[in-house]
C-alpha positions in Angstrom: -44.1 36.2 34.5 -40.9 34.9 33.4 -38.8 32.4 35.5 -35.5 30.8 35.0 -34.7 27.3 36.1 -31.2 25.8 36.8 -30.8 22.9 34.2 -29.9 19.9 35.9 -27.1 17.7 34.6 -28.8 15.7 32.5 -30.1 18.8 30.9 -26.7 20.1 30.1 -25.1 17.1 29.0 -28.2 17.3 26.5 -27.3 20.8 25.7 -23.5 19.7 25.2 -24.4 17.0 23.2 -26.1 19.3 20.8 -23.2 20.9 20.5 -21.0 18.1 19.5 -23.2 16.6 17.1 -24.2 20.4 15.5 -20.2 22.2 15.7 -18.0 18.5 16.5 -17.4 21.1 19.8 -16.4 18.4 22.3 -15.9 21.2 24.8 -17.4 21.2 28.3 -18.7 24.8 29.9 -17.6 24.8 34.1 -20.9 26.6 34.9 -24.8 26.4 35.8 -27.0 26.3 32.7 -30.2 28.7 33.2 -33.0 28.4 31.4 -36.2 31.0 31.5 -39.6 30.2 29.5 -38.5 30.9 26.4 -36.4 27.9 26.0 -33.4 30.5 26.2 -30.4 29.2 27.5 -28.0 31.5 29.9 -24.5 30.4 31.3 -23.4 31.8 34.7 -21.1 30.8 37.9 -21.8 28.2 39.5 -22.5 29.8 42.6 -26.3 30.5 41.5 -27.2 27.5 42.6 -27.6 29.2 46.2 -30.1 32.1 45.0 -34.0 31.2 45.6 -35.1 32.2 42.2 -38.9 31.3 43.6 -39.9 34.8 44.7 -37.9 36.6 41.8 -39.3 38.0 38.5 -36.3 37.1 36.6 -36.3 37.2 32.5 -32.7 36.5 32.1 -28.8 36.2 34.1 -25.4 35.7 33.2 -24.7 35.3 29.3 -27.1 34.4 26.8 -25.6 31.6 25.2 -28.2 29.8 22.8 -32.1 29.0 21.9 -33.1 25.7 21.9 -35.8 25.6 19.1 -37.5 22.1 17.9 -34.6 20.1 19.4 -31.6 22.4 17.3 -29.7 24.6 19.7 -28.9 28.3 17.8 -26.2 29.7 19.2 -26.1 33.7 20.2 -23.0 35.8 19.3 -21.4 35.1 22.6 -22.0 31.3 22.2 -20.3 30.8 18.9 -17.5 32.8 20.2 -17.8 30.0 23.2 -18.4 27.3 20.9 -16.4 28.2 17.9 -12.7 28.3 18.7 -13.7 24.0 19.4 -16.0 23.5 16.3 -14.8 21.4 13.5 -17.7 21.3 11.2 -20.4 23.8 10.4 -17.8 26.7 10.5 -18.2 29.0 7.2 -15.4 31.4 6.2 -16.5 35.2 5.3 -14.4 37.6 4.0 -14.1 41.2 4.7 -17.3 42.0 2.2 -19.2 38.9 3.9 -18.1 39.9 7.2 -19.5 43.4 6.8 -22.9 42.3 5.0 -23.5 40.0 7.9 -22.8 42.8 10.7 -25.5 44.8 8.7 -28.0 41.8 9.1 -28.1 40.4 5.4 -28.1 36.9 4.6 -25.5 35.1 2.9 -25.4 33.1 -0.3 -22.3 30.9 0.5 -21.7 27.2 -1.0 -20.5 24.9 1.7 -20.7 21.1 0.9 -21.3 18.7 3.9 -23.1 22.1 6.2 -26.3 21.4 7.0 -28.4 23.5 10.0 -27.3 26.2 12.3 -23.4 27.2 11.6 -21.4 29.1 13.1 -20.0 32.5 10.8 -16.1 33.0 10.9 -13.9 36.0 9.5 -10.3 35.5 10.2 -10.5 34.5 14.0 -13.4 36.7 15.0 -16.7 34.6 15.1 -19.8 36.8 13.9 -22.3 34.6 15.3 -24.7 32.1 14.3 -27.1 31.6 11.3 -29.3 29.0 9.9 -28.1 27.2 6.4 -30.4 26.0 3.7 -30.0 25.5 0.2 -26.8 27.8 0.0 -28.2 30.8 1.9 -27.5 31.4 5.9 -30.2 33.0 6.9 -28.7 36.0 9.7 -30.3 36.6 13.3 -28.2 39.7 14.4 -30.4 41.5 16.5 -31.6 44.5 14.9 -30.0 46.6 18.1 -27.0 45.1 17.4 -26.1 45.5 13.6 -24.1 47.8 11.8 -25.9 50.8 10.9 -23.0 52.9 8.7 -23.3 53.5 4.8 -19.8 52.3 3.8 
């Protein structure tokens, strides 16, 4: 049975944190942090707080904003669209051919000196989403339901 739990402060000033030391995204989210047993994160209004989740079988609410995975935080699309207008570092440019291969789920072979961990992918001002970077390759996590499936 899945449950979701309403981070407390302290939680989300961990989760923020993250963010600023991962992105150098000092930005601060005006909602209630959710969390369910899968270490998923979810943003919604604050105005959860008065729902008795206790008696619900809940698996997710609101926006799916991030995974927290061995203390890194990887953003979802939504989230880097949250997080990326802020971010100063782990940004990586695409253009229109990266862009595309991205949307169709491929990794990408990019050099990017000083980008270490999860960045965040950019093309122009659109942010694609979130991928993990190791020795020149970001390795994608577009949902398979959510890629681009043409032939061009």
């Amino acid at each position: 049975m899945f449950s979701l739990r309403i981070l407390n402060s302290k939680q989300v000033r961990e989760i923020m944190g993250l963010v600023e030391s991962q992105w150098g995204a000092s930005v601060w989210l005006d909602y209630a942090f959710l969390m369910n047993s899968k270490d998923r994160v979810f943003v919604v209004d604050r105005s959860v707080g008065s729902i008795d989740f206790s008696g619900l079988r809940i698996n997710s609410a609101g926006l799916y904003f991030g995974e927290l995975s061995r203390g890194r935080l990887r953003l979802t699309i939504e989230g880097s669209q949250i997080v990326g207008p802020h971010a100063t570092r782990n940004v990586i440019d695409v253009d229109d051919a990266g862009m595309m291969s991205w949307l169709r789920g491929n990794d990408l072979s990019v050099d990017c000196t000083g980008c270490s961990g999860f960045v965040i992918v950019r093309h122009g001002r659109d942010f694609l989403g979130c991928g993990l970077y190791r020795d020149g390759t970001i390795k994608n996590y577009v949902p398979k339901t959510r890629r681009v499936m043409s032939a061009d």
